[in-house]
DRENDO-1510 file (C-alpha; in Angstrom, 1 decimal, always signed):
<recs>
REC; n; res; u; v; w
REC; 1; UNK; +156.9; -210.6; +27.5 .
REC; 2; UNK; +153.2; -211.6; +27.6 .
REC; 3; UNK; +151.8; -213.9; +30.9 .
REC; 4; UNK; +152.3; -217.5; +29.3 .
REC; 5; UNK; +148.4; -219.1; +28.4 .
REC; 6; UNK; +148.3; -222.2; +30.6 .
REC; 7; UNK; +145.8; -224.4; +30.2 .
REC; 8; UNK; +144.5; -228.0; +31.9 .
REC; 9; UNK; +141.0; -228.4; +31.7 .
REC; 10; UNK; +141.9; -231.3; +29.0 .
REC; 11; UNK; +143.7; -233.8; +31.0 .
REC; 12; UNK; +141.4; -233.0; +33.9 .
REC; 13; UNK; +138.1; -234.1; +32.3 .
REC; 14; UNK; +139.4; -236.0; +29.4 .
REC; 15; UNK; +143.1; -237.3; +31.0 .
REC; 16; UNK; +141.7; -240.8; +31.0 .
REC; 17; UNK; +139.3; -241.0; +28.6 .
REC; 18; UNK; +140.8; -239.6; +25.4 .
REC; 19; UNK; +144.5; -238.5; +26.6 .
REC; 20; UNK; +145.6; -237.5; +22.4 .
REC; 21; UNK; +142.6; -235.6; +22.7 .
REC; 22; UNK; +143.5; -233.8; +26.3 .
REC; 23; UNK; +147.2; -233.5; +24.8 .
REC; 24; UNK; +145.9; -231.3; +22.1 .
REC; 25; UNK; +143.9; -229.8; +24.0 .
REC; 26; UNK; +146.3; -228.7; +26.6 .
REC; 27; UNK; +149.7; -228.7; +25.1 .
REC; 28; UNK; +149.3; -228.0; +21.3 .
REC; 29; UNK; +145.8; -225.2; +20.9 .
REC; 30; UNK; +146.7; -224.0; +24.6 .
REC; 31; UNK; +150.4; -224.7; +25.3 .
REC; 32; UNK; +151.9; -224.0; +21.3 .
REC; 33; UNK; +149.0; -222.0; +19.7 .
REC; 34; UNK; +147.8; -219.2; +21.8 .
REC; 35; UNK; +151.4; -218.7; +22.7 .
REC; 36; UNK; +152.7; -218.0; +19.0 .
REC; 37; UNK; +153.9; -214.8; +19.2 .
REC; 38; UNK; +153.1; -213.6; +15.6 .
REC; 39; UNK; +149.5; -212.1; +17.1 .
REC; 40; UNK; +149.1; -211.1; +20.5 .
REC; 41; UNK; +146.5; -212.8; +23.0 .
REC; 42; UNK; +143.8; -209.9; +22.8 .
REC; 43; UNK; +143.8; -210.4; +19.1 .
REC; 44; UNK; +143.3; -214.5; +19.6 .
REC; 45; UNK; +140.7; -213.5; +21.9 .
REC; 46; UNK; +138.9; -211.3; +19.3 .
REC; 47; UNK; +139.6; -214.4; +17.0 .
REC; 48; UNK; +138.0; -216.9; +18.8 .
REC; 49; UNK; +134.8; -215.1; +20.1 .
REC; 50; UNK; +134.0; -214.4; +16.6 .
REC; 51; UNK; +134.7; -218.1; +15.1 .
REC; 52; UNK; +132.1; -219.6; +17.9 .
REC; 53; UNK; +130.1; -217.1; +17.0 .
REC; 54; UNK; +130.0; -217.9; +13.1 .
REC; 55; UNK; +129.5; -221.5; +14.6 .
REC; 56; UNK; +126.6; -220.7; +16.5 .
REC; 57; UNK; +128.2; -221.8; +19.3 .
REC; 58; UNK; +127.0; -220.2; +22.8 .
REC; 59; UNK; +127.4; -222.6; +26.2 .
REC; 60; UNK; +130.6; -222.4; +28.8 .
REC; 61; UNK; +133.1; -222.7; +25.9 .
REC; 62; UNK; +131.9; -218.9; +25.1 .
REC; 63; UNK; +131.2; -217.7; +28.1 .
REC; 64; UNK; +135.1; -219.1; +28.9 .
REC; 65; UNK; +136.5; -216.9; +26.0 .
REC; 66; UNK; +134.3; -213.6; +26.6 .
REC; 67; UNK; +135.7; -213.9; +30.3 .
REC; 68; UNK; +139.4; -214.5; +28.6 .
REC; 69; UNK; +138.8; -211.7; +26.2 .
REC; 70; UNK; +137.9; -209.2; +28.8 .
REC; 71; UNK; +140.8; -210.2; +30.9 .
REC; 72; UNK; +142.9; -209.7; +27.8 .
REC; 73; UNK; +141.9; -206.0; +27.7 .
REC; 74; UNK; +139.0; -206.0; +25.6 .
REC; 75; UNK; +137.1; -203.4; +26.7 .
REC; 76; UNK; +132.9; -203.6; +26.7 .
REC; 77; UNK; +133.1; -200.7; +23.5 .
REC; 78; UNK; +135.1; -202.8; +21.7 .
REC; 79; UNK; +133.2; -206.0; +22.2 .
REC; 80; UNK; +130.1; -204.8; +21.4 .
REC; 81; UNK; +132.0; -203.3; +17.8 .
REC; 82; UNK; +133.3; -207.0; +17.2 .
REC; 83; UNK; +129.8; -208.4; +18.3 .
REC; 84; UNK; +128.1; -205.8; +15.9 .
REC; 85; UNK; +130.7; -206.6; +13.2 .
REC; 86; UNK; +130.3; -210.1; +13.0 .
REC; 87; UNK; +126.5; -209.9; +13.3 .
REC; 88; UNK; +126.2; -208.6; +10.0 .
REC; 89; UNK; +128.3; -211.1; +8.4 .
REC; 90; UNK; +126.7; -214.2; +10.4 .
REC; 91; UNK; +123.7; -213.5; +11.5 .
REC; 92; UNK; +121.1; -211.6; +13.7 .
REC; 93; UNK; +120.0; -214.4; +15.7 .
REC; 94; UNK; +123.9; -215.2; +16.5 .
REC; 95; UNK; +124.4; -211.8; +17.4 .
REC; 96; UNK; +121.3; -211.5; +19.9 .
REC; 97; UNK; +122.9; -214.8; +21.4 .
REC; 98; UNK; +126.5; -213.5; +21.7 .
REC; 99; UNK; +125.2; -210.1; +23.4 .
REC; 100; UNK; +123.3; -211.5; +26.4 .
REC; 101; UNK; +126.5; -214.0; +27.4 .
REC; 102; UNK; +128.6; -210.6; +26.7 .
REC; 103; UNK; +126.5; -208.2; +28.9 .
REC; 104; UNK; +126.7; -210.9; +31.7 .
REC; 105; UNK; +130.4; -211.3; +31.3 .
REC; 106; UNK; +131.3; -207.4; +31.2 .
REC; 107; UNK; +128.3; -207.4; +34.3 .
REC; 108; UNK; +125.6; -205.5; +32.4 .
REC; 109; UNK; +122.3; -206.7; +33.9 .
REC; 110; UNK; +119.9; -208.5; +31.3 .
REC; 111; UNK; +116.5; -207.5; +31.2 .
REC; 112; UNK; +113.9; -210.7; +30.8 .
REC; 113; UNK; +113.5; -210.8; +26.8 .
REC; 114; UNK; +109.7; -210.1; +26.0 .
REC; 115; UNK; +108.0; -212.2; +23.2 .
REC; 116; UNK; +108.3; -209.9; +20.8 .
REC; 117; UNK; +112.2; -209.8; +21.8 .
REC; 118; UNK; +112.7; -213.6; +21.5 .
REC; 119; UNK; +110.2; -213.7; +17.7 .
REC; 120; UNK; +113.1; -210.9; +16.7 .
REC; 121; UNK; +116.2; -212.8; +17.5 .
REC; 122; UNK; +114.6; -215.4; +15.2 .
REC; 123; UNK; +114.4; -213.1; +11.9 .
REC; 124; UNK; +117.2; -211.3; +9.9 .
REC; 125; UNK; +114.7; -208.6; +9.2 .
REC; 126; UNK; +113.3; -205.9; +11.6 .
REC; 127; UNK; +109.8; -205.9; +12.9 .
REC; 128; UNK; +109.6; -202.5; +13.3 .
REC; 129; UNK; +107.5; -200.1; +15.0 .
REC; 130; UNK; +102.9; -200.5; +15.6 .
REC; 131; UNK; +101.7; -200.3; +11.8 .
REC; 132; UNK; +98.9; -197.7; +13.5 .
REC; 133; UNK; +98.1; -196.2; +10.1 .
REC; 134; UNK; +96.6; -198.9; +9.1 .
REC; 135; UNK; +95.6; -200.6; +12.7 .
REC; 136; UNK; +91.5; -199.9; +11.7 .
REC; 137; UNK; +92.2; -202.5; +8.7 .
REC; 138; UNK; +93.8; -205.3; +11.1 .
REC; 139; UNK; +92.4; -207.5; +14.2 .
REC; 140; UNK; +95.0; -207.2; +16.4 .
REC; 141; UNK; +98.5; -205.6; +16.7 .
REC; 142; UNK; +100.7; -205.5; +13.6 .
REC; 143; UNK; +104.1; -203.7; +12.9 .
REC; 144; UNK; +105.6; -202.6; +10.0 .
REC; 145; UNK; +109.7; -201.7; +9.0 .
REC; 146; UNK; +110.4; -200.4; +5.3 .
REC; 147; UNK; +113.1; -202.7; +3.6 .
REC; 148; UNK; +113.3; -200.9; +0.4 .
REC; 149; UNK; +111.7; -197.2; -0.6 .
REC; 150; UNK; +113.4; -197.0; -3.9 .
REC; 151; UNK; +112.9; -198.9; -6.8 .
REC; 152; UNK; +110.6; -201.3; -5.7 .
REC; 153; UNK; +108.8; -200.9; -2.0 .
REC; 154; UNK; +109.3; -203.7; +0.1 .
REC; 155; UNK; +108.3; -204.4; +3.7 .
REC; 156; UNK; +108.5; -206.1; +6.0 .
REC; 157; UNK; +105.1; -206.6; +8.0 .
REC; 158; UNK; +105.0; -208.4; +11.7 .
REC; 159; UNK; +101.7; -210.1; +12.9 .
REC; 160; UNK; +101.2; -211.0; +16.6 .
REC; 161; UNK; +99.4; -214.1; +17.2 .
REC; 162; UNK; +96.4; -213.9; +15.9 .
REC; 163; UNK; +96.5; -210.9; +14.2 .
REC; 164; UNK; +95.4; -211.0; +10.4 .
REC; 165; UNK; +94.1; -208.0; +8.5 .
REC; 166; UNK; +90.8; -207.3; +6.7 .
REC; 167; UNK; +89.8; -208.5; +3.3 .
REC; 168; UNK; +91.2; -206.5; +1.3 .
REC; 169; UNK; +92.1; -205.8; -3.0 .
REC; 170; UNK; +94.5; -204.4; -4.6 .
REC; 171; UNK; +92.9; -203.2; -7.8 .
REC; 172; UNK; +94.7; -201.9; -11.3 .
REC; 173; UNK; +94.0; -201.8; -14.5 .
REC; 174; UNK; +97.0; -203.0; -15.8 .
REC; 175; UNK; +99.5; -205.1; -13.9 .
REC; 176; UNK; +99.5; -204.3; -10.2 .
REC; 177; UNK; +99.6; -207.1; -7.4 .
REC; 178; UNK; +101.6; -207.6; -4.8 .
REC; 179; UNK; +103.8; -210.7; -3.5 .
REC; 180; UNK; +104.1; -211.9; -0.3 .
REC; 181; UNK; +107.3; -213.8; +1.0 .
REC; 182; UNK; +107.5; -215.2; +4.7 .
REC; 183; UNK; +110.3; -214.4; +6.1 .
REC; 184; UNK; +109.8; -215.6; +9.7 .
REC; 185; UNK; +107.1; -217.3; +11.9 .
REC; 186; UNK; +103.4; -219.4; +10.5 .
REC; 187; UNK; +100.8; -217.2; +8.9 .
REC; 188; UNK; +98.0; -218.0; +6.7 .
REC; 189; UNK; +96.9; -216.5; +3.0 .
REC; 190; UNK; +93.0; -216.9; +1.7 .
REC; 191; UNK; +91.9; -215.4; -1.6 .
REC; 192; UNK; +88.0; -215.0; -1.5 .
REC; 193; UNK; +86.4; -218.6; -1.9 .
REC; 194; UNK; +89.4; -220.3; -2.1 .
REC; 195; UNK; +91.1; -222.4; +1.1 .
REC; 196; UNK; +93.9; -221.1; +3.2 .
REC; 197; UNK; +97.4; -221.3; +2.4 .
REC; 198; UNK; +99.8; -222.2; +5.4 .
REC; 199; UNK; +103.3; -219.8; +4.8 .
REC; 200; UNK; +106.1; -220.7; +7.0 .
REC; 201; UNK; +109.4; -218.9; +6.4 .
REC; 202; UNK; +110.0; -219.4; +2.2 .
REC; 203; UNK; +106.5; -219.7; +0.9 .
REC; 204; UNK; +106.1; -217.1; -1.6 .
REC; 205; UNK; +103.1; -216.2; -2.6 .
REC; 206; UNK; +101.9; -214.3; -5.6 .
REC; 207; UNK; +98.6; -212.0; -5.0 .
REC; 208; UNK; +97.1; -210.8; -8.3 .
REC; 209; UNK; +95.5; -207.1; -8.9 .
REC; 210; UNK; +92.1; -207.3; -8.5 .
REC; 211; UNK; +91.9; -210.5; -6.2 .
REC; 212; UNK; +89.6; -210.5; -3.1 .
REC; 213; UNK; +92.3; -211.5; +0.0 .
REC; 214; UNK; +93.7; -211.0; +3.4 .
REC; 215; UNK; +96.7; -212.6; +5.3 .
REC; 216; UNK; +97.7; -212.9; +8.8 .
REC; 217; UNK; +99.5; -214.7; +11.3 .
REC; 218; UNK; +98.1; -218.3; +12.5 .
REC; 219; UNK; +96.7; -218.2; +16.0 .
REC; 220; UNK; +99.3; -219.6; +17.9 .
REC; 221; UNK; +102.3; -218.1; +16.3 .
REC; 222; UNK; +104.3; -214.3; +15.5 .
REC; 223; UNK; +104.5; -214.3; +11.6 .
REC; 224; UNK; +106.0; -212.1; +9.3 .
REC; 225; UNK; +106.3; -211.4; +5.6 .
REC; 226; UNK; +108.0; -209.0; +3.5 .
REC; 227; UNK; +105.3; -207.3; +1.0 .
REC; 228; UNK; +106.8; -206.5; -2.0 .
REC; 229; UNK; +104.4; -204.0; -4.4 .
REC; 230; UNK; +104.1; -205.0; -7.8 .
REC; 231; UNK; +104.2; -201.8; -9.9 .
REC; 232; UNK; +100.9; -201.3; -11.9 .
REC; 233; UNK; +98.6; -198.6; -13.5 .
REC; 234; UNK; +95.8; -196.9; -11.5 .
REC; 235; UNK; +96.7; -198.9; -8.4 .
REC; 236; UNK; +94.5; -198.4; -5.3 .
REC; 237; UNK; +93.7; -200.8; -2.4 .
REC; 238; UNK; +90.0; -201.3; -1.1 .
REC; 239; UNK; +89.9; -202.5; +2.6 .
REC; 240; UNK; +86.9; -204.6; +3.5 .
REC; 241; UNK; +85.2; -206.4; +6.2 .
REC; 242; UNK; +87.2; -208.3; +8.8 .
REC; 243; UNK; +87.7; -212.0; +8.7 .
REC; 244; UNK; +84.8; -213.2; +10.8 .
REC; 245; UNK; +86.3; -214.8; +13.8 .
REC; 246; UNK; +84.6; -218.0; +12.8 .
REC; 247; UNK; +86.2; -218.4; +10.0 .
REC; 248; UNK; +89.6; -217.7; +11.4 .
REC; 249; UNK; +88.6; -220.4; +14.2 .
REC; 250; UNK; +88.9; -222.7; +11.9 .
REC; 251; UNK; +92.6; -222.7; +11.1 .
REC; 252; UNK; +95.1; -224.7; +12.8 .
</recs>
C-alpha cells in the first residue's frame, strides 16, 4: 500500500481566514484526491507539473510539486521528457520557465541566462545561429534559423539591438517581394522616402519587388521577424549602402 499524502499547509495559513477553503485544501484535493487509488502518486505528480505548467504557473506551488514528483520517483530523464512534451503543446516560454525550477530541484546548477537567452524564452521560434553570410549587408549582429525550405522559404531572422541591415531591393520582373511578419521583440521597416514603420510582434508587413528598403531592430530592443519570400520571375536582391547612423538616431 502507497505512504498516505498528508497534507496541512491549508489550515495552517488559511485555518482562520477561509476554513471551507483550508478544508478543501487539506482534506478533499490532499486527504480524498491524491489518495484515489485509480492512478498512482507518481502519475498525479506527472499530472500536476504539467497542468501549472499549461497555466503558466511557476512560484513555490511548482517548485512544491517538482520536489513531490521527484520524491515520487520521477527521475531527472523522465522530467525533462514530460517538460519537453508539454513544451510543444503549451509553449516555449513555459517550458524555459519549468526547466530552470526543474534543474534546481533535481540540483543541476543554473548558469546566469545571457540576453540572448532571456529574448529566446520570449519567442516560439528559434533565433538561430550568426547570419555571417550576409554579416557585410548588416550593422551589427544578426542571426538567422530556416522555418520552412520547401514550398515556400521562410525565416526566421533575429536582430540585436541596434542591428538593422543595409538598403536593400528585391527586384523581379514579375511578382517577387517578400513579407515580413514580427514575431518577437520592436523593430522598424522604411521603404526609401517614406517614414518608418514601428513592428511589434503581429505587424505584417508586405515589401514589394522592386522597392528601395531595409529593416532592423529599434535601438533599444532584440527583434525578430520571419521573412517569408514571395516567389517571382528573375528574382535577385541588390544590397546598398547602410542606413546612415543619423538617420537611424532618429528613431525611438
Amino acid at each position: 500500500m502507497s505512504e498516505k499524502i498528508v497534507q496541512t499547509a491549508g489550515r495552517a495559513q488559511l485555518g482562520d481566514f477561509a476554513p471551507m477553503f483550508a478544508h478543501l485544501n487539506d482534506d478533499v484535493l490532499f486527504g480524498e484526491v491524491w489518495n484515489e487509488d485509480a492512478i498512482d502518486v507518481k502519475s498525479k505528480c506527472i499530472i500536476t507539473v504539467v497542468s501549472l505548467m499549461a497555466s503558466g504557473i511557476t512560484d513555490s506551488s511548482l517548485t512544491y510539486h517538482l520536489q513531490n514528483a521527484k520524491a515520487h520517483g520521477v527521475s531527472k530523464e523522465e522530467i525533462a521528457a514530460i517538460i519537453t512534451h508539454a513544451t510543444m503543446y503549451v509553449g516555449w516560454p513555459k517550458g524555459w520557465a519549468v526547466f530552470r525550477q526543474a534543474k534546481e530541484v533535481w540540483n543541476e546548477k543554473v548558469s546566469e541566462l545571457s540576453e540572448m537567452d532571456k529574448y529566446q524564452n520570449t519567442i516560439f521560434f528559434p533565433i538561430g545561429e550568426p547570419n555571417d553570410a550576409y554579416a557585410q549587408y548588416f550593422v551589427g549582429q544578426s542571426y538567422l534559423a530556416p522555418v520552412s525550405t520547401d514550398q515556400v522559404p521562410v525565416f526566421n531572422v533575429t536582430f540585436e539591438p541596434g542591428c538593422r541591415n543595409n538598403w536593400h531591393i528585391h527586384h523581379a520582373s514579375k511578382n517577387g517581394g517578400q513579407m515580413l511578419i514580427c514575431v518577437g521583440g520592436r523593430g522598424f521597416y522604411q521603404e526609401w522616402g517614406k517614414e518608418p514603420i514601428e513592428m511589434t510582434p503581429g505587424t505584417v508587413v508586405n515589401i514589394p519587388a522592386n522597392v528601395k528598403h531595409w529593416h532592423g531592430a529599434a535601438p533599444d530592443s532584440w527583434f525578430s521577424h520571419l521573412a517569408v519570400e514571395i516567389a517571382g520571375e528573375d528574382t535577385s536582391t541588390e544590397w546598398l549602402e547602410p542606413v546612415s547612423d543619423e538617420d537611424y538616431s532618429r528613431l525611438k
